[in-house]
N, C-alpha and C positions, 0 to 999 in steps of 0.2 A: 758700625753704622757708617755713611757714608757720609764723608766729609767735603766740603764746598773751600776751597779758597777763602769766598770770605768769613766764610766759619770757625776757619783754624784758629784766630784770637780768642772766639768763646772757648774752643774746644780745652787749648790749654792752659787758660782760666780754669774749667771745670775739671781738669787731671790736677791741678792745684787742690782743690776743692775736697777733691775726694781722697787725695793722699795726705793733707792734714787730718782729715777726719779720722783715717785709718790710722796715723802717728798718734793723735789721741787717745784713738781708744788703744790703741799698746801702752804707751807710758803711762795711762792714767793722769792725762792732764788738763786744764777745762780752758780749749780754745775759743769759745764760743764768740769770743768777742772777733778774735779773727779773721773767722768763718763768718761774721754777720759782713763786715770791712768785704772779703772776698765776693761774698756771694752778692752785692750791694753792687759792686763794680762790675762784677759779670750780669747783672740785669740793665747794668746803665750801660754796658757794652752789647747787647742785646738788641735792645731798643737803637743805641745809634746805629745799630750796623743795619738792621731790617728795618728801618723807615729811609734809608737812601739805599735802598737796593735798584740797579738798574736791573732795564726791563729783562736783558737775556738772564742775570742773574734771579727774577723772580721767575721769569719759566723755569730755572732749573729746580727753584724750592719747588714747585707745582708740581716736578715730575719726581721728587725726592721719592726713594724705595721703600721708604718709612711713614709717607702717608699715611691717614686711616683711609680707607677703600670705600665704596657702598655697603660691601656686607656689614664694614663695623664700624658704620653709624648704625645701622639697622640693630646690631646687638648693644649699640648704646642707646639707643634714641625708640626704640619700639620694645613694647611690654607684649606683643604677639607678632608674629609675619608666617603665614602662610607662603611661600613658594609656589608659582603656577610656572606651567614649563610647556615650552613646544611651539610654535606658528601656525598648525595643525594645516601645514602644507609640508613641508621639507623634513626641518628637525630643531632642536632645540639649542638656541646660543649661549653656549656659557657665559659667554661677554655681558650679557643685556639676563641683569638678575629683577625678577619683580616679580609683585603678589601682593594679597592682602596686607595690612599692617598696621598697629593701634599704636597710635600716640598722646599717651595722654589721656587717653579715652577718646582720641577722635580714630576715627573708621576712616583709613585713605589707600588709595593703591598706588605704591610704593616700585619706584624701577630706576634702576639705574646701571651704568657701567660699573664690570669690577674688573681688575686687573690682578695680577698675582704674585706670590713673593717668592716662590721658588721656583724653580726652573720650568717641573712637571706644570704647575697653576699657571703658569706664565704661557705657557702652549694651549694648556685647558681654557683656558679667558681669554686668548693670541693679542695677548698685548694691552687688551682695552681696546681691541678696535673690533666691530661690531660688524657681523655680516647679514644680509640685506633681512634673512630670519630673523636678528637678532631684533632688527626695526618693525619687522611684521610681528612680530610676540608683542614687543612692547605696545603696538595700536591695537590689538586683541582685547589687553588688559586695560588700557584707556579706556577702550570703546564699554568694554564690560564695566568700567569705573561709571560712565555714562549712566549703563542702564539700571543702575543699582544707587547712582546719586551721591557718587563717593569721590571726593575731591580726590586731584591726580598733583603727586609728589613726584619730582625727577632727577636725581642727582646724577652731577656730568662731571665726566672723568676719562678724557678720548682726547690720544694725535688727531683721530680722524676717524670715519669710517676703513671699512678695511678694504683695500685696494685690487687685492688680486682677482685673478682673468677669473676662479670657480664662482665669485662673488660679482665678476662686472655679469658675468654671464645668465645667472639666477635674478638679474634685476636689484643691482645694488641704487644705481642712482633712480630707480623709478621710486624702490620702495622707501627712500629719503622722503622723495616728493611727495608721494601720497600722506605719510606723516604729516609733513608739513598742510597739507592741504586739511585733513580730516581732522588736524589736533585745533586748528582755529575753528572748527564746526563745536566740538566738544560746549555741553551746557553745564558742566560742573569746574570750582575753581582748578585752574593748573599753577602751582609754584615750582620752579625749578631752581635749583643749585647749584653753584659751579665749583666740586669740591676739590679739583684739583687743573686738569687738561680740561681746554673749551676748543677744538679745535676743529674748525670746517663744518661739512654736513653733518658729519658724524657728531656732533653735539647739538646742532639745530634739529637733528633730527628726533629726539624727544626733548626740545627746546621752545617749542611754540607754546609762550606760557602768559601767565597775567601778572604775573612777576619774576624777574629772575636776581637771584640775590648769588653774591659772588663772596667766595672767601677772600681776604684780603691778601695771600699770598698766592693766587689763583689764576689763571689766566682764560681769556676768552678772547679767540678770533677765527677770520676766514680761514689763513690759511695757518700754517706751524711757521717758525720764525726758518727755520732751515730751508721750508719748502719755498718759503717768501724768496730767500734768499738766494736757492737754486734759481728761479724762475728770473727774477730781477738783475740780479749780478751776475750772474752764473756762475756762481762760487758760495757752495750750501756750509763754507767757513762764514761769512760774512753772517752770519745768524744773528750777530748783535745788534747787527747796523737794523736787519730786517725788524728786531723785537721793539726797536724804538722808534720805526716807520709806523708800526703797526699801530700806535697806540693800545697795546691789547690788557693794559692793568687794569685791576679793581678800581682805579682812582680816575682813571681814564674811560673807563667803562661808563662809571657816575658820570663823571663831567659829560659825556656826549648822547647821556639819558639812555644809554642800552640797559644797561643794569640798573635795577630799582634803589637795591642797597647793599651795604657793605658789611660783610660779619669778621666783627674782626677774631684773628686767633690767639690763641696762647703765647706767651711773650716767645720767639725762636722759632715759630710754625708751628704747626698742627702735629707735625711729626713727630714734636717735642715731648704733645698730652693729648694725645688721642681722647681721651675723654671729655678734657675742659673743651677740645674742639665741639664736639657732639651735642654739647651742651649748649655751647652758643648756636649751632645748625637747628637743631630741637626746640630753641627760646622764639630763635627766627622766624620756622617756619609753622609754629603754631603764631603766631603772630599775624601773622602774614595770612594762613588761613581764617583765622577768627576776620579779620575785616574783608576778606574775599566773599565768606560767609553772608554776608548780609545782601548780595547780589544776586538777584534774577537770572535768570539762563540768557536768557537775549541781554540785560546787562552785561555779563561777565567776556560773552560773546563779543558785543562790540568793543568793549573794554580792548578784550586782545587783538583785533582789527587796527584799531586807532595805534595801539603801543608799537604794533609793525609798522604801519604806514609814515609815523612820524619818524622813526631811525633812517638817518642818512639824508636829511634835510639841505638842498642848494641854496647857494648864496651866490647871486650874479655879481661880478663887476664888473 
């Protein structure tokens, strides 16, 4: 698994950990108190090390190769999901996964970016970055969410949209925009996610929501901290300088009212327990639905109007 810098103190803590536990069970002998002492300190190492994470260090947990993904929330967090596929103009994006899906007993359609772990998947999904198909699929299955009265779930996990000249060419930044334009019309609740990369269009672009809750080791901004940092400095090293310009953490997020709320993860990241993550995403966003629920179409409507218009509020002096 892949290791972080700051990590390395947990990491060998937990080769401690596990090579008492193996000396144990060889000699037949009962560590158990030792192992309580060890595993005690590597939770209290844990916790200090991931509550003062700077910001370039928490993009890199966000971009960790050991995330769970969209599909596997979807196989934690959903008791059915349907797959719908294609933009029924061009062809179908791996990238941009969604379809029906029950949670809980509620009825929502479910999309999100996946990204992949091996090489092949990694080409098959190109990164997590989503071509302009990928954004026309996903308003397809919104739109159908609409006319069926089925709240819209989005989970986001993208550098960005995907850049290349086949994709500027096919209408990448229109079919952003029309997103953006058509997902604020939508008359059923939309919650979205931030379960890993929140990054530019390409996250906004199934991002026009009535809430967006962020994981706590997660990021959301305009641009990527490299790309910040290309542009600004002109030196795409300086990535750290850019991730603390950017304000773009879960805590930063809250404090400047873009994100609604904070889910927090499993002690070490999400990477750590895929499952207990799932768990807390699933607690979240029925939550979140159940009180969206109670809203009017023209309610829910205005509701996402106001939540855009008020980010990015001026202060003269």
């Amino acid at each position: 698994m892949l290791v972080y810098d700051f990590e390395k103190p947990i990491v060998e803590l937990e080769k401690s950990i596990d090579e008492l536990r193996r000396y144990s069970e060889e000699v037949k002998i009962d560590s158990s108190a030792e192992l309580e002492s060890l595993i005690k300190k590597r939770d209290e190492l844990c916790r200090r090390i991931y509550s003062n994470l700077k910001p370039y260090e928490l993009v890199q947990i966000a971009r960790h190769p050991q995330r769970p993904y969209t599909l596997d929330y979807i196989s934690y967090c959903c008791s059915d999901f349907v797959e719908l596929h294609g933009d029924r103009r061009f062809y179908d994006d791996g990238t941009m996964v969604g379809g029906f899906a029950d949670i809980d007993g509620r009825k929502v359609m479910l999309i999100g970016h996946q990204k992949g772990r091996t090489a092949k998947e990694k080409i098959q999904r190109n990164f997590g970055m989503a071509h302009p198909e990928g954004y026309r699929k996903a308003l397809r299955l919104m739109q159908t969410a609409d006319r069926f009265k089925l709240p819209v779930v989005t989970l986001i996990d993208t550098s960005g949209a995907y850049p290349g000249i086949g994709a500027e060419e096919r209408g990448q930044a229109e079919a952003i925009a029309v997103n953006l334009r058509d997902m604020m019309e939508l008359s059923v609740p939309v919650v979205s996610v931030v379960i890993g990369e929140g990054g530019s269009g390409g996250a906004i672009g199934i991002g026009v929501c009535n809430r967006l809750l962020v994981l706590s080791n997660s990021y959301y901004s305009v641009i990527s901290p490299e790309g910040c940092a290309a542009i600004l400095f002109h030196d795409s090293k300086r990535a750290d300088d850019a991730a603390a310009a950017l304000r773009l953490s879960a805590a930063d997020l809250l404090r400047l009212k873009i994100a609604d709320e904070i889910i927090e993860e499993p002690l070490g990241g999400a990477h750590r327990d895929h499952k207990a993550a799932a768990q807390a995403v699933k607690e979240a966003v029925i939550r979140n639905l159940d009180e969206l629920g109670k809203l009017s179409g023209p309610e829910l409507r205005e509701q996402r109007y106001q939540k855009f218009r008020s980010i990015g509020s001026l202060r003269e002096i």
